[in-house]
Structure formats: structure tokens, C-alpha cells
N, C-alpha and C positions, 0 to 999 in steps of 0.2 A: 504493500500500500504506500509503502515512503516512496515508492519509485516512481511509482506512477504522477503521486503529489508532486515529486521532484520534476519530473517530465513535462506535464502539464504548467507548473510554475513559471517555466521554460517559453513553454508553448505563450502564455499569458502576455508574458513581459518584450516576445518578440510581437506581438499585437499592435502596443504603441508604437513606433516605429513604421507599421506598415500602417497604420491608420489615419497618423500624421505625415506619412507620404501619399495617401490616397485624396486627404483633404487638403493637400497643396497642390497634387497634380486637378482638380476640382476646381481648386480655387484660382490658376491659372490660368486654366482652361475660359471658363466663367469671364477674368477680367478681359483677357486678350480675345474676345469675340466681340464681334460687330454689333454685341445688345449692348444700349445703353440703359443703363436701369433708372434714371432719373425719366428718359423721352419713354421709353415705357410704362411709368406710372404714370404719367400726364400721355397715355396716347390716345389721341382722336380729342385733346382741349386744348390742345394750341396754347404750350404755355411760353411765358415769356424769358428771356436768355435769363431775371431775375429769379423768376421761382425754380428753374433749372438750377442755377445757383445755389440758390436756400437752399433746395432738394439734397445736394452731392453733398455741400457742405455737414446738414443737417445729419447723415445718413457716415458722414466718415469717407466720404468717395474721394476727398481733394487730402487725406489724408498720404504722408509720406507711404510706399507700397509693404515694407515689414511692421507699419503696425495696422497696417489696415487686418493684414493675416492675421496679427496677434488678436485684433478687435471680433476677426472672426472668427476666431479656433476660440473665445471665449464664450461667443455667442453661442455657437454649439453643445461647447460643454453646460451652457444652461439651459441646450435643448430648446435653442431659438434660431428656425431655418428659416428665419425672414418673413416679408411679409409679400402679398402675391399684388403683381401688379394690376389685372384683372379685378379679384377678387374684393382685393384690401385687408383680407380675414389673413391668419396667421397662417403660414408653411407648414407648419405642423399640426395644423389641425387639417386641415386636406391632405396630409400623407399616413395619419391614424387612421384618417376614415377611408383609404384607399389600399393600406397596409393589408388590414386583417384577409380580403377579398384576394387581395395577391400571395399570399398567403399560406389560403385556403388551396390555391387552384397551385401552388406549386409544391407542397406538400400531398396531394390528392395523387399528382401527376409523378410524383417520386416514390408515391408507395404503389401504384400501378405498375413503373418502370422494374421497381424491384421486386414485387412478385414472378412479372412475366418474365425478366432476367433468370430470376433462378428456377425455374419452371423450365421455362425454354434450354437455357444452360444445362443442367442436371440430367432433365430429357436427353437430349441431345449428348452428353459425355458418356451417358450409360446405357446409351443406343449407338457405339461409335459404329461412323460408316456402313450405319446400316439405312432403311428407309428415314424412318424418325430424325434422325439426323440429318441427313439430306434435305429435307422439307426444312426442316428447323434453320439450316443453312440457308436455303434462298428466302427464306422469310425477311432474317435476318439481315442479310445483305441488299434486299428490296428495303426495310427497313431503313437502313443507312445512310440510304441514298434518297431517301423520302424529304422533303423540307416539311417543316410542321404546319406551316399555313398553308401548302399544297393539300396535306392531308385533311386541313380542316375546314377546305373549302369543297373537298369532296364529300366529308361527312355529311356537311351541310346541304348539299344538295341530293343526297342518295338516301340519308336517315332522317334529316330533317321535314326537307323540301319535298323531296318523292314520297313517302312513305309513314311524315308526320308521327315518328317515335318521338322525338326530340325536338322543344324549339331550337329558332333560328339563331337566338340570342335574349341578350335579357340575364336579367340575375335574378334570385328568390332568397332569402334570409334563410336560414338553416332553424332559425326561429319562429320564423314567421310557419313553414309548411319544408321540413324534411327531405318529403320527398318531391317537392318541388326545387330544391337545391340539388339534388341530386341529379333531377332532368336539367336543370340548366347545368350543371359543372360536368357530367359525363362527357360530352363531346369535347369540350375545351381540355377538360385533363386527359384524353384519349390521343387527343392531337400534338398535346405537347409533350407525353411521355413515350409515344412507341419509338421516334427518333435515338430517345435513349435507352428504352430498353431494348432497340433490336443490337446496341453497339455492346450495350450490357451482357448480352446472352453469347457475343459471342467469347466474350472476356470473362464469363462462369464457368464456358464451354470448355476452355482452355486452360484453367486453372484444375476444374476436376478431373480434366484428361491427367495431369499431369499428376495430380494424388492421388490417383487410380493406380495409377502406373508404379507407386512407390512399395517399398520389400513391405510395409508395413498392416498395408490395406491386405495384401493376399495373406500375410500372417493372421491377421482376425479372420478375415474369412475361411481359412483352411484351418484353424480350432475352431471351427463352428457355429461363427456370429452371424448373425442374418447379414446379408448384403447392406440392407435399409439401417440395418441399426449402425455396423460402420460408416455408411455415408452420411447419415443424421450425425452423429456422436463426432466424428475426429475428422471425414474427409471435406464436408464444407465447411469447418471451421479452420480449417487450415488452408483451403482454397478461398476463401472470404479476403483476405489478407490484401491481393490484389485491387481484384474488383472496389473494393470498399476505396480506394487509394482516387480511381479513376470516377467514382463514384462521387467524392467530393469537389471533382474540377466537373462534375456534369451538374450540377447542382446552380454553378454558374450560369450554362445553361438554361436549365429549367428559368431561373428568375428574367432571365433577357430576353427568349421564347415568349414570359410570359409579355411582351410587352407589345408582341403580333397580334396574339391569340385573343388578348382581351380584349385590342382592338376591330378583328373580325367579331368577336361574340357580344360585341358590343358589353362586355363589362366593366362597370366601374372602378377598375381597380387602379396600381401604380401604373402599368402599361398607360392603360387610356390617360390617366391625369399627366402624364408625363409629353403625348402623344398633343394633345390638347393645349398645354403650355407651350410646346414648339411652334403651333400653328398660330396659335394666339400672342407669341411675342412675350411672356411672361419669363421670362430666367430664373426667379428665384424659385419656380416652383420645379421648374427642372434641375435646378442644383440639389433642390433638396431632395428629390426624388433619386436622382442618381447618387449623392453621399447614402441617403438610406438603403439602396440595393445593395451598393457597394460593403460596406458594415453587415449588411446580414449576411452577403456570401462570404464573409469573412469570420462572423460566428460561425455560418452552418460550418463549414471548413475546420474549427475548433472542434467540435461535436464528433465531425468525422473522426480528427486526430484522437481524441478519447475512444472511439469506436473500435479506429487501430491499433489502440493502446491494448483495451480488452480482449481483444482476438489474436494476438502479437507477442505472445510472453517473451519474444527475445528480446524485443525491446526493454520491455521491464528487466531483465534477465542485464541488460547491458548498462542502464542506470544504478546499476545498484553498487 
């Protein structure tokens, strides 16, 4: 358990560092584009070179450029991503209320990916080169090569449109009617997770081949273990080790995916609000929207590193 603490501690404190590079590469990005966030809050009133002025002034804009960063990385830390120029309401209350929905569908669409990953994989390692495999194979690699909003512009039209299983789009409250969240997020988390579970399954496939193949599998089997209980028991958790690794860079993925997907499915979520502020000329609500992606693919990536921790004793085995 020290080891793990020790590791993890590790893992924490390289954090800062990539987070305050994440929010200067942001905050760079941000200053050095063509939006001016003064003419954008006055856009369509015609204001005067004056109240531009008051504006920048007011706001820290005419400030020297290392404390304007210092003024920002504090505003942040008290969980103040500005104010929208549209709107006028706080950044962070339209990326709360856009949060939970993005979320919802990239979470939904990563426990999908890793079902059918080790379904497909598992299948397929302990069917080698036989039919099942085979099938499992060009699924897989049709999969790959699928983009997500191809596939969800198909859905749309074959299960939606033709066939009215599923609406077109729209969202439903998971409080409001259950399973009314579930007709509207099936399609959208379908679309955004088979891309990664077909790349998944072939990277389980590969991993159980390979523990399969090891003196130690055929030794439980040949004293008499069910096949099932060695594969359950020692062979995918020692085949897990990979996939889990590649698992956390798809993850990035799933959240930048989601920002297609909600905009076909028309859901409210980070995607759309983010989609919405580029068209409408709003910057702060796209800063904030990409600093907060950015941050959570970088928790979820933590999470994973615990995950690898768990399944990994040599790791722990090497801290110690």
C-alpha cells in the first residue's frame, strides 16, 4: 500500500506542471487570436474607442502580458472562467450545466467501448484463426476505419429516420423519464464508442493471444482448471495491463468525439456550447470549455494510472 501511495504521490505532483502548461498553452492561444474580447462584448452596439478602453482597462487587458497570466491562473484557481460575451452570465455556470450531459455520453460510450473490446477480444483470442475470429477481424478493422459522425449519420437515418426506434436528437433528463435518456443517448454513445472499441478489441485480441501462449496458462489447464476459470482468474488480468494503457489516450478521444456527436444529436452538452461560442464570437466561453476538457482528460488519465497500478504488481513491486 506504501507503494502504491508513493507512486500515485508521484503521479499527483507531476499534475501541476502539466496543468500549468496546459493553461498557458490556452492562455496563449486565447491572447494571440484574432478575438478581441473587449469588441466582442460590445458586438452589434457600436461602442466607442472610450468604452473599449474602460473595457480592456477595466478587465486587466492593457495589463503588462506575465501578470495578466498570473491575474488568470488566479482566477481559475477560484474557479472563475470569465464571463461570456453573449450571454453576460458566468463561464462557469454554462460549462456545469453543459458538463454533467458531456459526461454522461462519454462515460456511457467508454463502458460500451469496453464491454464490446473484451467480448470481441476474448472471443476472438480463444477462437484463434478460426471463423469467430475472422468475423471478429473485419468487424474490427471496418470499425477503425469508420469516422464517428459517419457512423452516426447512418444510424440516424436507418434506426432513427427509416425505422423510428430512436429519435433524431434531442436530450431527456435521466430524471425526468429513464428511459427516455436512454432512447436519446443510445445512438450518440453507439456512434462514439464503436471507433474505439473496434481499435480496443483488436489490442485485447493481442494481449490474450499472447497469455494464452504463456508455460503458465497450459500448466493450470493440464492440472485440471477449467479453461474459463484460468482466463477469468490470471489470463485477463495480466492481458488488461496493455489495453488499459491505450485505453487512457482513447479516452481523449471519446471527450473530443464528443464534441461532433452532440452537435449532430443536437445535444446540449460541452461539444454544442463550445460549437456555439465559435460561431457566435464568444472566446471566453471557448476557453473555458477547452481548459475544462483538457483537466478532465487529464484526471480521467490519473484514474487510468491507479487502474495500472492495480493490475501491474510490478510496478508496485518496483516502488518499493
Amino acid at each position: 500500500m506504501t507503494a502504491i501511495v508513493r507512486i500515485l504521490a508521484r503521479r499527483v505532483a507531476l499534475l501541476v506542471p502539466l496543468l500549468l502548461g496546459i493553461v498557458l498553452f490556452v492562455f496563449l492561444v486565447m491572447r494571440f487570436s484574432d478575438v478581441d474580447p473587449a469588441s466582442a462584448f460590445f458586438q452589434g452596439a457600436n461602442p466607442t474607442p472610450r468604452q473599449l478602453h474602460d473595457f480592456r482597462e477595466r478587465n486587466g487587458l492593457l495589463d503588462p502580458f506575465p501578470l495578466r497570466y498570473v491575474h488568470f491562473v488566479g482566477d481559475l484557481l477560484h474557479g472563475d472562467l470569465g464571463t461570456s460575451a453573449l450571454t453576460r452570465a458566468p463561464v462557469v455556470d454554462q460549462v456545469t450545466t453543459a458538463l454533467p450531459l458531456t459526461l454522461q455520453l462519454t462515460f456511457l460510450g467508454l463502458g460500451i467501448a469496453v464491454v464490446l473490446a473484451l467480448l470481441g477480444g476474448v472471443t476472438a483470442a480463444l477462437h484463434r484463426d478460426r471463423l469467430p475470429d475472422q468475423v471478429i477481424r473485419v468487424v474490427s478493422l471496418t470499425g477503425v476505419a469508420a469516422p464517428g459522425f459517419w457512423l452516426a449519420l447512418l444510424m440516424i437515418q436507418y434506426l432513427a429516420v427509416d425505422r423510428g426506434w430512436f429519435p433524431t436528437g434531442g436530450y431527456v433528463n435521466p430524471g425526468d423519464s429513464l428511459g427516455g435518456w436512454l432512447r436519446t443517448m443510445t445512438l450518440p454513445a453507439f456512434a462514439l464508442s464503436l471507433p474505439v472499441a473496434a481499435q480496443l478489441t483488436r489490442i485485447v485480441r493481442t494481449a490474450v493471444v499472447e497469455e494464452l501462449d504463456k508455460d503458465y496458462v497450459r500448466t493450470a489447464v493440464g492440472s485440471g482448471l477449467p479453461p474459463l476459470v484460468v482466463v477469468g482468474r490470471n489470463v485477463l488480468r495480466n492481458a488488461l495491463i496493455n489495453p488499459l494503457t491505450v485505453l487512457g489516450l482513447r479516452v481523449g478521444y471519446l471527450l473530443g468525439g464528443a464534441v461532433v456527436i452532440e452537435t449532430i444529436f443536437s445535444l446540449p452538452g460541452m461539444g454544442k456550447l463550445m460549437i456555439d461560442a465559435v460561431q457566435n464570437g464568444d472566446p471566453a466561453v471557448v476557453q473555458g470549455v477547452v481548459l475544462t476538457t483538457a483537466a478532465g482528460f487529464v484526471v480521467v488519465n490519473l484514474v487510468i494510472d491507479i487502474l495500472y497500478l492495480l493490475v501491474n504488481p510490478r510496478l508496485r513491486d518496483a516502488a518499493r
